[in-house]
N, C-alpha and C positions, 0 to 999 in steps of 0.2 A: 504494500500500500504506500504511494504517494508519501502521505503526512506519515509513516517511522523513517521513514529516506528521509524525507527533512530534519526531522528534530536530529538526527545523529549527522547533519550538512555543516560543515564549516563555511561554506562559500554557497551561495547563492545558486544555485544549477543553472546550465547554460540555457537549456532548451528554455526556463522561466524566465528569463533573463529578455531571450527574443522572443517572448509573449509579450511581455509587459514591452518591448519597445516598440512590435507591431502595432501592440493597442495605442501606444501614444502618437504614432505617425497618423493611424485612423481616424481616430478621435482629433486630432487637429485640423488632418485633413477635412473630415466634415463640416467643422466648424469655419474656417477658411476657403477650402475650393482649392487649398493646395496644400499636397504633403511636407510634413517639414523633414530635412535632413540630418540624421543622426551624424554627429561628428564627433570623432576621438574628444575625450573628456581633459580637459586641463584646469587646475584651480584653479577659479577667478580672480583677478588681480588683491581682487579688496571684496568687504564685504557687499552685501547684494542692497539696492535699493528699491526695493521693489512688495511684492508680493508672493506670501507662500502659502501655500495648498495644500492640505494634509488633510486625508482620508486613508483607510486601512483597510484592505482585503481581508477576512481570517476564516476562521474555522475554532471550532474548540481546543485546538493543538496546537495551528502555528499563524501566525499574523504579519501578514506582507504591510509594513507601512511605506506610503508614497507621500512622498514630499516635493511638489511641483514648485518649484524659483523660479518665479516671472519677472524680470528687471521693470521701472516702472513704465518704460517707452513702449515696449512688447504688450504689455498690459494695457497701455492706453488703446495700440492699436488692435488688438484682439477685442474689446469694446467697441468697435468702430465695425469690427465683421460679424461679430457675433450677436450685436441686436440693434447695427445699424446704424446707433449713431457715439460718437464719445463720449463717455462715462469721467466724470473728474474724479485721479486718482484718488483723490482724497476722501469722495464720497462714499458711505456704507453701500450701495450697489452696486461699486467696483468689490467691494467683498462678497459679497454675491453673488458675483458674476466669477471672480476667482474659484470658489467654494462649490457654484456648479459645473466649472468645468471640472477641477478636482474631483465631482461625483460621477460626469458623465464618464470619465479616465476609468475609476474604477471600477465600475460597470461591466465597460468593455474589458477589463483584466479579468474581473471575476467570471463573466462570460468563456471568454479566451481560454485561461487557466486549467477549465476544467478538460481540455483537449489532454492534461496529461494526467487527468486524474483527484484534482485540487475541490472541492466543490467546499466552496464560503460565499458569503456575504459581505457585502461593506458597509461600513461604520457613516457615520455622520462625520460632512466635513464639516474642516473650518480653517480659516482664512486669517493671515496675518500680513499687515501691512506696517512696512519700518523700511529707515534709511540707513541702520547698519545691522541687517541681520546676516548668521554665521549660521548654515546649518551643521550639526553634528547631533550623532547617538551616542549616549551613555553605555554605558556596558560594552561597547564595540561591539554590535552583533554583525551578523555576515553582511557587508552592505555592496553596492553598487551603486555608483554613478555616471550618468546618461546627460548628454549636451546635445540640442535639438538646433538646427537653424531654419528659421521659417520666414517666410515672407513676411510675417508681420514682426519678427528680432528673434534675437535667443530668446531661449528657455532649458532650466535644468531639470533632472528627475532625480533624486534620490528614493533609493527604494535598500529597506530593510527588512531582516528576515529574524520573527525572535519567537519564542513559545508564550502561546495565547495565556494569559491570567485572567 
């Protein structure tokens, strides 16, 4: 079964790995009209100004948490396609709008996912906006990170893997 191969995983499984990136090229893609392009991953100069996205995949056993980094200009302009007209960053509907894209992401991973056997639900997002946020997990669990460029700017994925509580 799936979830004992995870809980005894140190690292993240590849095949999961390109679920969750397909779901994120789709899920932009829809939202846009164009797929965005996964690029080798580099730490960002500094930290991010923008907005972060966080929603969890799990199961009673193990919990994929995704952490979507939207820098603030990506996010203006992801507003601009996805319901038309510009959202001021500052406003509570750009966290909204963050939080469901975060939802729709998840969605389609929990969908996805279960191609190799995974079958969870996702969590409730939620949305943070700051001009010096640093993401990082405590504990170190197995993680991975995912650098997106899209026609509307970057955007990052961090995605971790840790036994559900």
């Amino acid at each position: 079964m799936i979830t004992e191969e995870l809980k005894k995983a140190v690292h993240i499984p590849e095949q999961i790995v390109e679920i969750v990136k397909e779901s994120v090229i789709n899920t932009f893609e829809s939202i846009s009209g164009e797929a965005p392009v996964y690029s080798d991953y580099a730490e960002p100069d500094g930290p991010l100004n923008g907005m972060i996205g966080n929603i969890a995949v799990f199961n009673p056993d193990i919990t994929f948490s995704l952490m979507l980094a939207i820098p603030k200009e990506t996010a203006v302009s992801l507003s601009e396609v996805f319901i038309g007209m510009e959202l001021p960053f500052e406003s509570d509907d750009m966290g909204d709008l963050i939080g469901e894209i975060a939802n729709i992401l998840a969605g389609d991973v929990a969908a996805n996912i279960e191609q190799v056997g995974f079958r969870g639900q996702s969590s409730l997002p939620t949305a943070t906006r700051g001009s010096d946020l640093t993401l990082f997990m405590p504990n170190k669990p197995p993680t991975v990170k995912m650098k997106f460029d899209s026609a509307n700017g970057e955007f990052l994925l961090t995605m971790a893997m840790s036994e559900s509580r």
